[in-house]
VOBA-1610 file (N, C-alpha, C; in pm, whole numbers, padded with zeros to 5 digits, always signed):
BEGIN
Unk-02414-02562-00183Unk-02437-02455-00087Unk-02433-02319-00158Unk-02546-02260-00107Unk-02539-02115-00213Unk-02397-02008-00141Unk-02358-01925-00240Unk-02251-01830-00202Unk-02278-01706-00173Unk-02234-01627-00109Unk-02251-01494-00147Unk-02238-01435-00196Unk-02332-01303-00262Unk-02323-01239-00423Unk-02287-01092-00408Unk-02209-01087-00517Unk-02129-00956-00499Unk-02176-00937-00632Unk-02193-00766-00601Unk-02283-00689-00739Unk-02199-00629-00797Unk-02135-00611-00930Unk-02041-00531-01002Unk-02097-00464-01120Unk-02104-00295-01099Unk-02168-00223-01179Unk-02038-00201-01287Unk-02070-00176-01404Unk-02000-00161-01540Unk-01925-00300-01560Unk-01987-00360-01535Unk-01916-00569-01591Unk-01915-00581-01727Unk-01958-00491-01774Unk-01963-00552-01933Unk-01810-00525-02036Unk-01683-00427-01923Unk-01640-00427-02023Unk-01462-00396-01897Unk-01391-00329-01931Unk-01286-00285-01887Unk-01215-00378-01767Unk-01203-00236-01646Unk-01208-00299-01497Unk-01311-00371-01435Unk-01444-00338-01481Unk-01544-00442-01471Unk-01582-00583-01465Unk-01486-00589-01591Unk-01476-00786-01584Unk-01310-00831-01531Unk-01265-00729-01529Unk-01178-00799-01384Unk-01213-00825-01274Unk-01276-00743-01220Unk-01371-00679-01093Unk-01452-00813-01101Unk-01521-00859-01182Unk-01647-00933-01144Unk-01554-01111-01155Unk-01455-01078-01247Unk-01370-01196-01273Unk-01288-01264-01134Unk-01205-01147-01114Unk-01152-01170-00917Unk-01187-01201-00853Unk-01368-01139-00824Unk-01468-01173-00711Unk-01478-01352-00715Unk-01540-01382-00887Unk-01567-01528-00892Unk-01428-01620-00821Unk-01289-01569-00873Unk-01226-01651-00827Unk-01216-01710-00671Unk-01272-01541-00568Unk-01219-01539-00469Unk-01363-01611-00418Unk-01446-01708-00457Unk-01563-01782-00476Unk-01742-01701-00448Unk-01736-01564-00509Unk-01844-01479-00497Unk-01921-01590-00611Unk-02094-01576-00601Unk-02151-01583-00712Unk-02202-01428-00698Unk-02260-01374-00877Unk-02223-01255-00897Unk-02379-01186-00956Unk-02373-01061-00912Unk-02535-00982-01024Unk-02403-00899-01066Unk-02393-00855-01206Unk-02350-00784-01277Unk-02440-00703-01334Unk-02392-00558-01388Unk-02523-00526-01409Unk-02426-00356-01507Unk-02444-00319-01582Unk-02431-00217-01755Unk-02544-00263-01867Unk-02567-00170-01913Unk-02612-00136-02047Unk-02592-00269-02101Unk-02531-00306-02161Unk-02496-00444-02238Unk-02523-00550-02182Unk-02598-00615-02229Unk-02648-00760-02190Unk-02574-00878-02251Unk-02548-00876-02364Unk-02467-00977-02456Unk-02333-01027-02390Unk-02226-00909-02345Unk-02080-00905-02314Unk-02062-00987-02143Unk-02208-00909-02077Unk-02208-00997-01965Unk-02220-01120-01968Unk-02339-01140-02067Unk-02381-01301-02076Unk-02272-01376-02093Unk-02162-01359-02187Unk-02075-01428-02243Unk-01964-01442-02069Unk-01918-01314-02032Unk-01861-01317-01936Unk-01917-01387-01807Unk-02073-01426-01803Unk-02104-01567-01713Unk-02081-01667-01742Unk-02061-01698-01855Unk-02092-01842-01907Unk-01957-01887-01884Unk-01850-01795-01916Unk-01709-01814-01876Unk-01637-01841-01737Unk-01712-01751-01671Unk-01731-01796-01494Unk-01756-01934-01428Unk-01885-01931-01514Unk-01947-02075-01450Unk-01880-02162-01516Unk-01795-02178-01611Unk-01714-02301-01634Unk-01595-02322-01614Unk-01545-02196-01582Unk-01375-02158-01474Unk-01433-02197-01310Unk-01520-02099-01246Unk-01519-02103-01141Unk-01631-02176-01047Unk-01738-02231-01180Unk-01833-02282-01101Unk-01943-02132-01046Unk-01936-02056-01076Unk-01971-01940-01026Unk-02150-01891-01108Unk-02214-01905-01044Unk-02389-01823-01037Unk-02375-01716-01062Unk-02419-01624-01207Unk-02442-01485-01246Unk-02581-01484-01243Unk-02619-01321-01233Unk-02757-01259-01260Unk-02686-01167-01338Unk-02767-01141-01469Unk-02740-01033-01545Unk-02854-00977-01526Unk-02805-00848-01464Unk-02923-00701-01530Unk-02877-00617-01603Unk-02916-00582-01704Unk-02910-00546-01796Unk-02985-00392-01766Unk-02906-00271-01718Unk-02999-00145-01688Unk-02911-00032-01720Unk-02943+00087-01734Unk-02829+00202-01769Unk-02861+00290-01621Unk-02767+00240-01610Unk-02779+00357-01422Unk-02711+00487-01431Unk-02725+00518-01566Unk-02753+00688-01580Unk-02884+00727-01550Unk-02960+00665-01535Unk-03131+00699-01553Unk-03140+00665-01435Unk-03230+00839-01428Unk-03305+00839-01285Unk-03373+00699-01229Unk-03359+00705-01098Unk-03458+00593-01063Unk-03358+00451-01047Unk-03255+00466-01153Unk-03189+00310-01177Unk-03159+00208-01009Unk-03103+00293-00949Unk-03071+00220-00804Unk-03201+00150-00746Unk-03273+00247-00748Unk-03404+00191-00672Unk-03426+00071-00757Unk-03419+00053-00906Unk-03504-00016-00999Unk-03407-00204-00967Unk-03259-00182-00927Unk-03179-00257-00939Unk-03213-00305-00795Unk-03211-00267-00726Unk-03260-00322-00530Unk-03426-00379-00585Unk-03487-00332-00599Unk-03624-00392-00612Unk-03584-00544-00708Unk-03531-00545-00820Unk-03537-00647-00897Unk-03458-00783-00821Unk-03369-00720-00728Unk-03252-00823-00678Unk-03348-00826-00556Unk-03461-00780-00525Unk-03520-00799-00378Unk-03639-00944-00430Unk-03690-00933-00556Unk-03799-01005-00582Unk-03748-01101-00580Unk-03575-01110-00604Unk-03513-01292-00646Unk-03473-01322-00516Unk-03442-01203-00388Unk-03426-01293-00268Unk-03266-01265-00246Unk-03233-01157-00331Unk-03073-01151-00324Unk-03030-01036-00238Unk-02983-01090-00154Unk-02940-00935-00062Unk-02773-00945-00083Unk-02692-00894-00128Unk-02513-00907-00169Unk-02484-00871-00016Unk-02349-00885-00017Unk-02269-00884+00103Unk-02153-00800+00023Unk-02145-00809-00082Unk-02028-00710-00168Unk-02120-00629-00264Unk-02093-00491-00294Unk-02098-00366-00419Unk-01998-00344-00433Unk-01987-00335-00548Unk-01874-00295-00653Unk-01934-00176-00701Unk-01923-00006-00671Unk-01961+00080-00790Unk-01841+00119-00857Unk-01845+00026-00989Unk-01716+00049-01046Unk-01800+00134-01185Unk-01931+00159-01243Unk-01957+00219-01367Unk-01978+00364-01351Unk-01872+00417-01443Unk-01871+00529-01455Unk-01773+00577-01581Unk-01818+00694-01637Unk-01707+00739-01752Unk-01702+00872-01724Unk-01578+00933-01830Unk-01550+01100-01816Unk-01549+01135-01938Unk-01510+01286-01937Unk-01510+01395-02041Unk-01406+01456-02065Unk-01328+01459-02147Unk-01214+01545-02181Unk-01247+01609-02252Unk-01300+01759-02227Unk-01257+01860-02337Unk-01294+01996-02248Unk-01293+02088-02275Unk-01358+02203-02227Unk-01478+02239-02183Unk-01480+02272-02037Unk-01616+02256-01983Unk-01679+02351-02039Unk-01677+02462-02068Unk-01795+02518-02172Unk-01839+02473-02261Unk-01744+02389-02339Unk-01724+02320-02445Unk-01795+02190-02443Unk-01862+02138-02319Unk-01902+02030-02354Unk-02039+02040-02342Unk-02121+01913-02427Unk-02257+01879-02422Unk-02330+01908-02261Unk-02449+01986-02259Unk-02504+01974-02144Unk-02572+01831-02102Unk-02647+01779-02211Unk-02697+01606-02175Unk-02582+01539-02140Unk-02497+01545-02211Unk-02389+01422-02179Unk-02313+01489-02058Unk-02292+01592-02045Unk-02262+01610-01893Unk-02332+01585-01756Unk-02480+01595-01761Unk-02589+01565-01674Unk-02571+01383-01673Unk-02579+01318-01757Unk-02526+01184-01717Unk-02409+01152-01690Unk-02328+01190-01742Unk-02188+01166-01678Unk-02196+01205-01565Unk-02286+01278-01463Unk-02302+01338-01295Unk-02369+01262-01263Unk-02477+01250-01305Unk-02596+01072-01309Unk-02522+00944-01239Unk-02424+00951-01309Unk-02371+00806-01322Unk-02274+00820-01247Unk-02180+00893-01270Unk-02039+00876-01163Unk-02069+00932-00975Unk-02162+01010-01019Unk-02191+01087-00876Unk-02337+01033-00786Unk-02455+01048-00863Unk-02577+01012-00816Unk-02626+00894-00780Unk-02596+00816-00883Unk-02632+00673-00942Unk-02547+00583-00784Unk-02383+00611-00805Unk-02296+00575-00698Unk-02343+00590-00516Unk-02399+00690-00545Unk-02454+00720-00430Unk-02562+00656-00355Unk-02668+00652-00427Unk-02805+00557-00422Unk-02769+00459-00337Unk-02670+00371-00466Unk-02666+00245-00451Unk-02589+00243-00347Unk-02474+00312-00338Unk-02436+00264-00141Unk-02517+00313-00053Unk-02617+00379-00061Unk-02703+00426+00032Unk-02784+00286+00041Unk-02837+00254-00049Unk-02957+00117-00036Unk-02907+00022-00041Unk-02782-00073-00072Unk-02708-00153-00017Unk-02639-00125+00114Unk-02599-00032+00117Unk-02530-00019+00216Unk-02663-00053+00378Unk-02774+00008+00368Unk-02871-00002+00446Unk-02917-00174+00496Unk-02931-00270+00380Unk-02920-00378+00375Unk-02805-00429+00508Unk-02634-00396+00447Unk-02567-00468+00472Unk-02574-00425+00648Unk-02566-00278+00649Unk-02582-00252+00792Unk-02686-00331+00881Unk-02782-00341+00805Unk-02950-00521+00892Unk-02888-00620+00865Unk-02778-00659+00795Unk-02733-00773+00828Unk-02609-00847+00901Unk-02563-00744+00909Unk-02463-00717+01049Unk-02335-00688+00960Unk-02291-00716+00825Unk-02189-00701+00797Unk-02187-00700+00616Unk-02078-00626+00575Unk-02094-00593+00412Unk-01953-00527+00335Unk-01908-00533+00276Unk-01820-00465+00161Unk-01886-00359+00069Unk-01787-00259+00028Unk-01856-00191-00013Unk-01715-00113-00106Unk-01663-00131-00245Unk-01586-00098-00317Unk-01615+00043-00377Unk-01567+00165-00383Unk-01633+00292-00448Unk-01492+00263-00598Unk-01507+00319-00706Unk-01435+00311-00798Unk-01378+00496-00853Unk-01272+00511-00748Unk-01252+00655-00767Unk-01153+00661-00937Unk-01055+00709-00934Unk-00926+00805-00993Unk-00832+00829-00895Unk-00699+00851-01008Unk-00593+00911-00942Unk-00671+01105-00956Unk-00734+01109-01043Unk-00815+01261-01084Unk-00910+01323-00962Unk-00871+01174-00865Unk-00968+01212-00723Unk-00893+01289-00642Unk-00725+01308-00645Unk-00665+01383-00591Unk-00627+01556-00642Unk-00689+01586-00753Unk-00611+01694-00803Unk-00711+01756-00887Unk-00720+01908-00893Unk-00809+01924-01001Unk-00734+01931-01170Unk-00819+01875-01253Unk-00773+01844-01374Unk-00858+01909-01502Unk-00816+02094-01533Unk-00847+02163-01613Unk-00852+02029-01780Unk-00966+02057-01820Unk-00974+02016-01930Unk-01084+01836-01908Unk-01073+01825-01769Unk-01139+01705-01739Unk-01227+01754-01614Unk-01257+01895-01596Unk-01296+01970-01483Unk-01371+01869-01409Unk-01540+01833-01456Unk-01590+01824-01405Unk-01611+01668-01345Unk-01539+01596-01455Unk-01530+01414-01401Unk-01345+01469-01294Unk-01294+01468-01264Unk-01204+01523-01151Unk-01304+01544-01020Unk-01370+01623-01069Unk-01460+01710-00916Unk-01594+01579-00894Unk-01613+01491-00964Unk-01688+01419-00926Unk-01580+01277-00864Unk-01479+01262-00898Unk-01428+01210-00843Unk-01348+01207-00721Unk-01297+01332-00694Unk-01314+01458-00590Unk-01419+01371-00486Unk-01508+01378-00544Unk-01695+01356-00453Unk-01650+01208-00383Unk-01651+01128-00463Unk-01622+00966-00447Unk-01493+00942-00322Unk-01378+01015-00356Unk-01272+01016-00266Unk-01316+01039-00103Unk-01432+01179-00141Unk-01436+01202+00017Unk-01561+01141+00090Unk-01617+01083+00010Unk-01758+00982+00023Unk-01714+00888+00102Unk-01632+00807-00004Unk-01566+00679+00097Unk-01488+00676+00216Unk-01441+00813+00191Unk-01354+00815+00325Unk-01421+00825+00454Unk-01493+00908+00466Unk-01597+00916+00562Unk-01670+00834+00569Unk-01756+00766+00519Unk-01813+00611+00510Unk-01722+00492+00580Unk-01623+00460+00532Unk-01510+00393+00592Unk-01524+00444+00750Unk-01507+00559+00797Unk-01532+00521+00944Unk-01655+00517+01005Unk-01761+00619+00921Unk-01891+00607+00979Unk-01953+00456+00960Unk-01983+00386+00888Unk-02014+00263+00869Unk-01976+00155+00912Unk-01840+00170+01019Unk-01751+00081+01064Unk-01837+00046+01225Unk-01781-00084+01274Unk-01686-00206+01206Unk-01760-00282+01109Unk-01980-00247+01112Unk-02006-00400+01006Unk-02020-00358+00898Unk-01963-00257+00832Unk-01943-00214+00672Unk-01795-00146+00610Unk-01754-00244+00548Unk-01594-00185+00491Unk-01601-00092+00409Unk-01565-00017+00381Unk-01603+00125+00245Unk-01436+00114+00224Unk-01373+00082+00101Unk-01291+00150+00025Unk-01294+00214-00074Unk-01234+00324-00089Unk-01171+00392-00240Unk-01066+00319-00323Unk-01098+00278-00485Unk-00995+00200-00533Unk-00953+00340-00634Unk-00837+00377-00642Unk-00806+00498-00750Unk-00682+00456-00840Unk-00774+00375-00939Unk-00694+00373-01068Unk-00624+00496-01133Unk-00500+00477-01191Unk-00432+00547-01301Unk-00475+00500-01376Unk-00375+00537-01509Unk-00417+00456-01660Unk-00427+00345-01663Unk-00541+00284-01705Unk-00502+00160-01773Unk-00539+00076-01917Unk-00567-00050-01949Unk-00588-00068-02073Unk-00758-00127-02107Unk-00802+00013-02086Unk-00973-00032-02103Unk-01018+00091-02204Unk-01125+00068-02234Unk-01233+00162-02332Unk-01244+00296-02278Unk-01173+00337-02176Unk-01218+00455-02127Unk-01152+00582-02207Unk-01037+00572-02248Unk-00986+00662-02375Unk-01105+00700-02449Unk-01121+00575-02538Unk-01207+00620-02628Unk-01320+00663-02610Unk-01400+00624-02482Unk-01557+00772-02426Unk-01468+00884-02395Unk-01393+00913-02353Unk-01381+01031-02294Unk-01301+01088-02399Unk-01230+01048-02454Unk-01139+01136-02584Unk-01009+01180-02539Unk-00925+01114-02455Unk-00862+01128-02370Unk-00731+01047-02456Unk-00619+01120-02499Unk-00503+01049-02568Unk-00399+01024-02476Unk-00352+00947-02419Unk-00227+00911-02305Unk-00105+00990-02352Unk-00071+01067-02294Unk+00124+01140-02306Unk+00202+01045-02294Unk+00300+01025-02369Unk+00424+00927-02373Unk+00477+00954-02225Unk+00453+01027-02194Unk+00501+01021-02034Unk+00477+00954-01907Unk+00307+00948-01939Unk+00228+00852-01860Unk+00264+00716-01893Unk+00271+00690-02031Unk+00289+00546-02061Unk+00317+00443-01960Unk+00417+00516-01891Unk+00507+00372-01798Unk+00393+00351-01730Unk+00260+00425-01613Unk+00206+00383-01556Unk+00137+00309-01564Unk+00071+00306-01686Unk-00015+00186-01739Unk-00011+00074-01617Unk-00150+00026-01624Unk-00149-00099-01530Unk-00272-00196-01610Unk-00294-00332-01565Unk-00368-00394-01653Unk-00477-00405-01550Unk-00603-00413-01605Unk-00738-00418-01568Unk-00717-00538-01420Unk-00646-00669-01459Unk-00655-00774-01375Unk-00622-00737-01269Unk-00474-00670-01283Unk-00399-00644-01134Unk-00435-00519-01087Unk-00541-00373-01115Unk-00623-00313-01047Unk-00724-00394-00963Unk-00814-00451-01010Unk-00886-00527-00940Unk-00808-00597-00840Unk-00714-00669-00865Unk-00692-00756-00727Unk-00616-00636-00638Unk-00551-00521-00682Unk-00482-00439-00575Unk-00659-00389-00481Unk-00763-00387-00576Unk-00840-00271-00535Unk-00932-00391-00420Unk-00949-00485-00424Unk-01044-00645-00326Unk-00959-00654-00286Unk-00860-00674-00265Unk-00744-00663-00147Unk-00759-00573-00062Unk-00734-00451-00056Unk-00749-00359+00042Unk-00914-00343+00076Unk-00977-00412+00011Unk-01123-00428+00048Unk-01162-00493+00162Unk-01099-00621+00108Unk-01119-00713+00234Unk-00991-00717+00385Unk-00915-00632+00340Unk-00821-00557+00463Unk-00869-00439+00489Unk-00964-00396+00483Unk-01028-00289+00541Unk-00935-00174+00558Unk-00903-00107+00406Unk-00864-00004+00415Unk-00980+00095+00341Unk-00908+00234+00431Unk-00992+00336+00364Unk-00972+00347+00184Unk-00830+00389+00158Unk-00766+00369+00017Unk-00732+00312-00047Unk-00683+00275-00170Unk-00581+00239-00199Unk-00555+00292-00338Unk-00424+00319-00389Unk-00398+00412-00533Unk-00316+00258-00587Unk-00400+00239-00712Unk-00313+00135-00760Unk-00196+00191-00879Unk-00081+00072-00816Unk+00054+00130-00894Unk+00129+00227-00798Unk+00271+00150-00770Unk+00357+00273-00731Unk+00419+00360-00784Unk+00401+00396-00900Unk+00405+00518-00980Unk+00324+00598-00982Unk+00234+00559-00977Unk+00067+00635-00931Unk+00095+00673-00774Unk+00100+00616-00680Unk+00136+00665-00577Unk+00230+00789-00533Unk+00384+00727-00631Unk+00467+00870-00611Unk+00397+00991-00715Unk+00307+00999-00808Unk+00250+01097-00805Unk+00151+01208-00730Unk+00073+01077-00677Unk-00031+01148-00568Unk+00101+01221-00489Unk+00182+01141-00441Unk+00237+01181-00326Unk+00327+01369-00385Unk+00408+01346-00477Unk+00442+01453-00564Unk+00344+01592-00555Unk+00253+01500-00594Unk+00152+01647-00659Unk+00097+01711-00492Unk+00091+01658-00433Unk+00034+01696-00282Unk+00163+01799-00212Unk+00304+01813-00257Unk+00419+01909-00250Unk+00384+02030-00303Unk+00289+02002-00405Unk+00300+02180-00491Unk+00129+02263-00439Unk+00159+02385-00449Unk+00023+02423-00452Unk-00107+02387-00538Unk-00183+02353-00520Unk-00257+02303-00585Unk-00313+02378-00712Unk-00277+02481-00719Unk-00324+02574-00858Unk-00189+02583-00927Unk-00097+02544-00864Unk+00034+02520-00939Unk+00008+02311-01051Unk-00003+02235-00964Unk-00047+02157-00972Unk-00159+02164-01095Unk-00249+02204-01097Unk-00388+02210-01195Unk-00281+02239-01359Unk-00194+02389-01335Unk-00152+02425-01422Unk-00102+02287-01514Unk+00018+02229-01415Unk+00106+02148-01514Unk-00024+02028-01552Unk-00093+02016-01493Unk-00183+01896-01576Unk-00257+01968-01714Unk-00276+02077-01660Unk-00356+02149-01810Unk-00237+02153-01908Unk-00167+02163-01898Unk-00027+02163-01971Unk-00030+02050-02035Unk-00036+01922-01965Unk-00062+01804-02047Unk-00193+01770-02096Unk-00249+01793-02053Unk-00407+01758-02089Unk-00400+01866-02231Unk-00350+01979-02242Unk-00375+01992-02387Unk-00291+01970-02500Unk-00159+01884-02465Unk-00093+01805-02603Unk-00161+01701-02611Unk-00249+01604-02526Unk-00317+01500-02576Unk-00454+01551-02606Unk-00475+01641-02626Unk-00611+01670-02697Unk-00563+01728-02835Unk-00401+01784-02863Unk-00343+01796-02969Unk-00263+01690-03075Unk-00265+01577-02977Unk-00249+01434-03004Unk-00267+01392-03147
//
């Protein structure tokens, strides 16, 4: 009997192949879909012999204009309409927004902001004709606060926070919209963004596996949020006490010993 397919953008590497790993267990067959074709492949082949589980690899960079449309058309010719999105691909920038590349900033907005958007717009349209759908957004704890030195991936995550939230009720009851807002954890994202962890943060650390299952959990309990880690939590909750330009300060405070790192 065929299953239903849940789409997980950035599978090729981090929270991604947790994300697409969880789904299989929880018996999704899967379209995965990053830049890298190789890392996915390997990560189906591993599926289908753990879980029995059906991958489609697309292989597309949904920084590039057009990508959403290009990814619905290709999954329309095979007959695949998902019942789950995952927009979990996205990366950031640590350094000084004057300071940074204008190309690599225009995709980094591409991708975390535009790209995200599309695709719950044109899945989401689907799931609404079919009476019912999931729909995972992949925020930050950086979705709560502005974060001098990470300005502009903050304010796009900012975007994502209040996307889903409003989605979550407008789309309701036959479309679930959550926000999943990771803290640190142990994926590649340091090293794109240039981002060195403070011995302070350390403790929060969380592992790729148990984001994912905190973040499909509150998916399929139909919450608007969820901040994974209760250390992450008593921060949101913390930082929401101070003024918020008080707030910005002490993060710029840290944000520039780990760029002195």
């Amino acid at each position: 009997m065929r299953r239903d397919y849940a789409v997980v953008t950035g599978a090729s590497s981090g929270l991604g192949v947790s994300l697409a790993t969880e789904l299989a267990r929880r018996g999704y067959d899967l379209v995965m879909v990053a830049r890298r074709e190789k890392p996915m492949q390997e990560l189906a082949d591993r599926l289908r012999d753990t879980f029995g589980t059906s991958s489609v690899i697309e292989a597309l960079d949904l920084a590039q204009i057009g990508s959403a449309a290009e990814l619905h058309a290709r999954l329309g010719k095979q007959g695949i309409s998902p019942k789950v999105l995952v927009n979990n691909a996205g990366f950031g920038l640590n350094h000084p927004f004057l300071d940074e590349d204008p190309a690599r900033l225009q995709s980094m907005l591409q991708l975390d902001i535009v790209a995200l958007t599309e695709l719950t717009q044109i899945f989401g349209r689907d799931m609404r004709e079919q009476g019912s759908g999931h729909i995972l957004l992949v925020g930050s704890l950086a979705s709560y606060q502005p974060a001098p030195l990470m300005a502009a991936y903050a304010a796009a995550k900012a975007y994502v926070l209040s996307l889903g939230e409003a989605l979550n009720v407008e789309l309701a009851p036959k479309v679930g919209v959550t926000v999943l807002s990771p803290g640190l954890m142990e994926t590649e994202f340091n090293d794109v963004s240039g981002y060195q962890t403070p011995a302070s943060l350390r403790a929060t650390i969380l592992s790729t596996d148990r984001v994912a299952e905190i973040g499909l959990d509150a998916l399929f309990a139909g919450k608007p949020t969820v901040i994974a880690g209760r250390m992450n939590k008593a921060i949101v909750f913390s930082s929401r006490l101070l003024p918020r330009h008080v707030s910005a300060k002490g993060t710029y405070r840290m944000a520039q010993k780990s760029l002195n790192t």
